[in-house]
N, C-alpha and C positions, 0 to 999 in steps of 0.2 A: 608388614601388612597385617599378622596375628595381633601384635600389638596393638594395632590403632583400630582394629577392629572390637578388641575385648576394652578399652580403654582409652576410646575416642576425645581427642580435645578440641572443642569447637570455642570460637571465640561468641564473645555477645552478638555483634554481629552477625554472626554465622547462623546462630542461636535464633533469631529475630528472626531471618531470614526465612531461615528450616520452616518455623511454626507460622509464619506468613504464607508461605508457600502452601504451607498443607490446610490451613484455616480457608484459603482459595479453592481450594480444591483440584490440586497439582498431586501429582500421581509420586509415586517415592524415587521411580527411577528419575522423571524427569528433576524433582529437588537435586539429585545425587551428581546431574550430568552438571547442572548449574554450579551449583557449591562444590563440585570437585572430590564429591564423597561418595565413597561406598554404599550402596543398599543398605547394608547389616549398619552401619552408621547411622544412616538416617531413621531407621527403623527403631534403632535402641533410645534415642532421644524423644520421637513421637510415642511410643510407649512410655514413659520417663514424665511427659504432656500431658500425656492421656490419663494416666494412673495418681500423678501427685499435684498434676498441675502445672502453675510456673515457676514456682518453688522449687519442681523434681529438675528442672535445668540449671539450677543455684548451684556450683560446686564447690567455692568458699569466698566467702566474706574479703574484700582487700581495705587495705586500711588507708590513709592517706585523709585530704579536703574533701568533706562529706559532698557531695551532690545534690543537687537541690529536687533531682529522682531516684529512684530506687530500683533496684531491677529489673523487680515486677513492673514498675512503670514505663520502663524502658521498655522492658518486652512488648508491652501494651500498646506502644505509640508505634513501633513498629510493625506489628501485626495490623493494628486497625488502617493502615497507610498502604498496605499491600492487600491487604481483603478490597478496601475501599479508593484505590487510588485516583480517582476521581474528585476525594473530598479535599478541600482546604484545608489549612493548617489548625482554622479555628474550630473544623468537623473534627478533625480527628481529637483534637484536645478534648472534645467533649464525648465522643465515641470512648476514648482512652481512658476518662473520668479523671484526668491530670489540670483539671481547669485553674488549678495555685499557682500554675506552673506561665510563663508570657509564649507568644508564640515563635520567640527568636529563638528560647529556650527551647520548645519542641521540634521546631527545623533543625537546631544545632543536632539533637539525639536521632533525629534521620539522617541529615548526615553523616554522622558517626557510625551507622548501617549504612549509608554506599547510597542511599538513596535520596533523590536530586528532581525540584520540581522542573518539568519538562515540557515545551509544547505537541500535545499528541500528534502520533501519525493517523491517517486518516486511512481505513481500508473498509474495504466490503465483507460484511460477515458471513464467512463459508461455511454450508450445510455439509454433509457426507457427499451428499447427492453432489453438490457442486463441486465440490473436491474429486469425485470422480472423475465429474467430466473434464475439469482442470486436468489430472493427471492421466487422461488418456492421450486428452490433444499433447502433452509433452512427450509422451511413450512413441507419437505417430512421427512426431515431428524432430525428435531429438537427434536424428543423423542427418537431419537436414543438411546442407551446408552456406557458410557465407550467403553463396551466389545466389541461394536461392531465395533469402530473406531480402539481401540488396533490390532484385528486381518487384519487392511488394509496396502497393501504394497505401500508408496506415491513413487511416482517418477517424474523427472523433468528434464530439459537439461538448463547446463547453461554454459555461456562460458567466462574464467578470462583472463586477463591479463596482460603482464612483466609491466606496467605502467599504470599510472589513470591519468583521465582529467585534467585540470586546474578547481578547485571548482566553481559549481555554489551555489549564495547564493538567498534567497530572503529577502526581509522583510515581517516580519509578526507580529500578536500578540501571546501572549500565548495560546497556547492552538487550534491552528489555523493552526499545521502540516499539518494535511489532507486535510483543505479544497481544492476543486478542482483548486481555483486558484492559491493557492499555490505551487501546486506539479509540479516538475521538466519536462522541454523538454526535450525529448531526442536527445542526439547528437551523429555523429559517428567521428570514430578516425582511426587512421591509425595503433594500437598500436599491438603487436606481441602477436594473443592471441592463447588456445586451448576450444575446444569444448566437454565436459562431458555432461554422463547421470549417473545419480545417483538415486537408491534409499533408503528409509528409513522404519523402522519400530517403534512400541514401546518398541522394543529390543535396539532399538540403529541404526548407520551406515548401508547399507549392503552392495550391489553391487556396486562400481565407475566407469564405463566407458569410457577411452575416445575415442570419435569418429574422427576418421578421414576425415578432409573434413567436410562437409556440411550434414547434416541428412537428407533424405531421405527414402521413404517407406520401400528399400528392406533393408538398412542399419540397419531400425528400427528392422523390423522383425529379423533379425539376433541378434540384441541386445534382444528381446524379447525371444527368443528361448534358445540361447547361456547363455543369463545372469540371465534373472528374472525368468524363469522357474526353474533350479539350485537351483535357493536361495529362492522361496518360496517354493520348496520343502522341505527342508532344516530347511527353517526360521517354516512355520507352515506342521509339520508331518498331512496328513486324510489319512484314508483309500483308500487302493487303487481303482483306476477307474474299474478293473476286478471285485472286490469285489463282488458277487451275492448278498448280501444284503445289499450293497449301490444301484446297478442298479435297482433294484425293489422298490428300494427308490419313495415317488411323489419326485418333484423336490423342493417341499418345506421343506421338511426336510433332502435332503441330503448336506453335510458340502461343503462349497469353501472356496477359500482363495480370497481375494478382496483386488484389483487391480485399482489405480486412477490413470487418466494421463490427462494431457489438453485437449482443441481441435485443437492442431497446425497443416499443413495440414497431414504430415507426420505421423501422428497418426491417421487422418480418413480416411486413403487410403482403398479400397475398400478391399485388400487384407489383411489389417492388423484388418479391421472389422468383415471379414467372419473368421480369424484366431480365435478373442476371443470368435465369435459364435459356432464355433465347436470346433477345437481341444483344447484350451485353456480351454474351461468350460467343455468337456466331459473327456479327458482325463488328463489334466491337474488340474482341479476342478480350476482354476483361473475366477473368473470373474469383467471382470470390469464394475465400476456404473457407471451411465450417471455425468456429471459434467460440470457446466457453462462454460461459456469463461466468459474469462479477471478473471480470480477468486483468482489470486495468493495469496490472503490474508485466503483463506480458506484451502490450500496448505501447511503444516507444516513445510516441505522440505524446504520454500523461507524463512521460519525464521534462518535456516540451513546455506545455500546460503548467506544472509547476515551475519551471524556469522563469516563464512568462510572468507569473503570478509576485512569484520574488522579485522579479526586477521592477516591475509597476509599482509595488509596495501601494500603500492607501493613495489613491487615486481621488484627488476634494474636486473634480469636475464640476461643473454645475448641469452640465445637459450630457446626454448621452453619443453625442457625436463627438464631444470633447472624450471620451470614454472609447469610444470608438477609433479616432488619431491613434491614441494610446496602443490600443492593443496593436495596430496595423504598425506601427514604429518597432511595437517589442518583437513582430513576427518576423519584419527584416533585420533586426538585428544581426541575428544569426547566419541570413544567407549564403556569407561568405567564407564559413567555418566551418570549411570539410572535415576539418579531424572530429570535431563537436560530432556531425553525422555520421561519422563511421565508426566513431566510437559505440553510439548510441545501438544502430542499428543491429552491429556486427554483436553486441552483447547479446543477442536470442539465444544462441544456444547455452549459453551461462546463465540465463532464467530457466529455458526447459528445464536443464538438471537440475534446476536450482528446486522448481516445481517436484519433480521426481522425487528429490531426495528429502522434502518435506512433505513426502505424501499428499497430494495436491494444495497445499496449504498455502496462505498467501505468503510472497516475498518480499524482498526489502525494497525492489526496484517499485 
């Protein structure tokens, strides 16, 4: 370890990587945990950076079929591809000041760094503030067990439609899906879509809604009343609310049925709050937990939602009810795939951690 410490060999690659990393604005431990190096490593090279340049990372000349780049270029197209990964082959070429160079040639020299254009994932960008509260709700919830995740009804609104974007791609390395500079901008479209609510159990599918228009509090509540009520009655049989010896119940040991939804505004309407506080949990027994924002990874449903999404692929409808068949066909698809459900569901407590151990950071789920 003295050795590779006083007389570190890193490859070009490595190299590219190191000074990509720290031109981002990546911390030294985190470079060191990625590339599998020491601090005092990483550290001796970014000095080496800093002090002579990309020159001070040159250690000797190899001889062979000259190259149609040079080190320095190399290091260049690599760096500007991980600062920028967002940009095309022909930004970075021009960022890099390699423009002699074609663009298959510059993809080849990312390549040859590890790095592979990719289609982003798509996440919410978390504050401290939100990371908090991400990592608390996993701190409360994390000795949760199975049984108590099986008995929740997840629900969520999302909206498809007849045509998808033109892709965006980025460059990345392996294994570098999430990271925050990775993930995808959101863009909007003009494309012919519909707006569903849906939820799920560890039964399977249940309710599919579509809403008309735009959601809104009283819209909600109507779906609330009209749909989820029904079906978790339905979905989990308790005792009824009249029951004399449920009401004499403390409230710690009388049975609910449990109920998650985001915080979008339409859901913290004042009306749809006092709803879950009374009628909902005393007659209904439905009650819902408190649950983060931006949280859609801890969300089973959004793993659903993308399911959905991939199996539809570009959808060339011509009217929105043909768009509509569509989704109502992909949402039974699945009804009959218990393991599909139990799989899904029974994974919460391998997000909580997963949450915890990333400091409320977003996940891969």
């Amino acid at each position: 370890m003295a050795d590779e410490i006083q007389t570190p060999c890193l490859t070009l690659v490595e190299k590219g990587k190191l000074i990509g990393f720290f031109e981002a604005g990546m911390s030294q431990r985190h470079i060191g945990r990625i590339l599998n190096r020491s601090c005092q490593t990483v550290n001796l090279w970014i000095q080496r950076y800093q002090t002579e340049g990309v020159q001070g990372l040159v250690v000797r000349f190899r001889s062979g079929r000259p190259r149609l780049t040079t080190f320095e270029q190399d290091m260049d197209i690599v760096v500007a591809s991980i600062v920028n990964p967002f940009d095309r082959a022909e930004e970075i070429r021009e960022t890099a000041n390699v423009n002699q160079v074609s663009v298959n040639t510059l993809r080849g020299r990312l390549r040859d760094a590890g790095i592979y254009g990719r289609r982003p994932a798509k996440k919410n960008y978390l504050t401290d503030v939100r990371k908090a509260e991400r990592l608390r709700f996993a701190r409360e919830h994390i000795h949760y067990t199975n049984d108590f995740w099986r008995k929740m009804i997840w629900s969520d609104e999302k909206t498809f439609s007849t045509d998808g974007y033109s892709p965006q791609w980025v460059h990345r390395l392996p294994g570098g899906r999430h990271e925050p500079s990775n993930l995808a901008r959101s863009r909007h479209s003009t494309r012919r879509t519909i707006n569903v609510w849906g939820c799920v159990t560890f039964h399977g599918p249940g309710v599919l809604f579509r809403i008309n228009g735009r959601l809104n509090m009283h819209s909600y509540m109507e779906i609330l009343t009209g749909q989820l009520v029904p079906f978790a009655r339905a979905t989990f049989p308790l005792p009824d609310h009249e029951d004399p010896d449920q009401r004499e119940l403390p409230e710690n040991q009388q049975q609910y049925r449990f109920f998650m939804h985001d915080g979008c505004p339409s859901h913290n309407a004042i009306i749809i709050r006092e709803w879950f506080e009374g009628e909902a949990s005393h007659r209904h027994r439905i009650k819902k937990i408190w649950w983060p924002a931006f949280s859609p990874d801890l969300n089973p449903i959004e793993n659903f939602w993308g399911w959905m999404v991939n199996r539809m692929g570009t959808i060339e409808g011509d009217t929105e009810e043909e768009l509509w068949d569509w989704v109502n066909q992909c949402w039974e698809e699945k009804a009959d795939q218990r393991n599909y459900w139990e799989h899904l569901i029974d994974s919460m407590p391998e997000r909580l951690a997963r949450v915890i151990e990333l400091d409320g950071g977003m996940t891969k789920y």
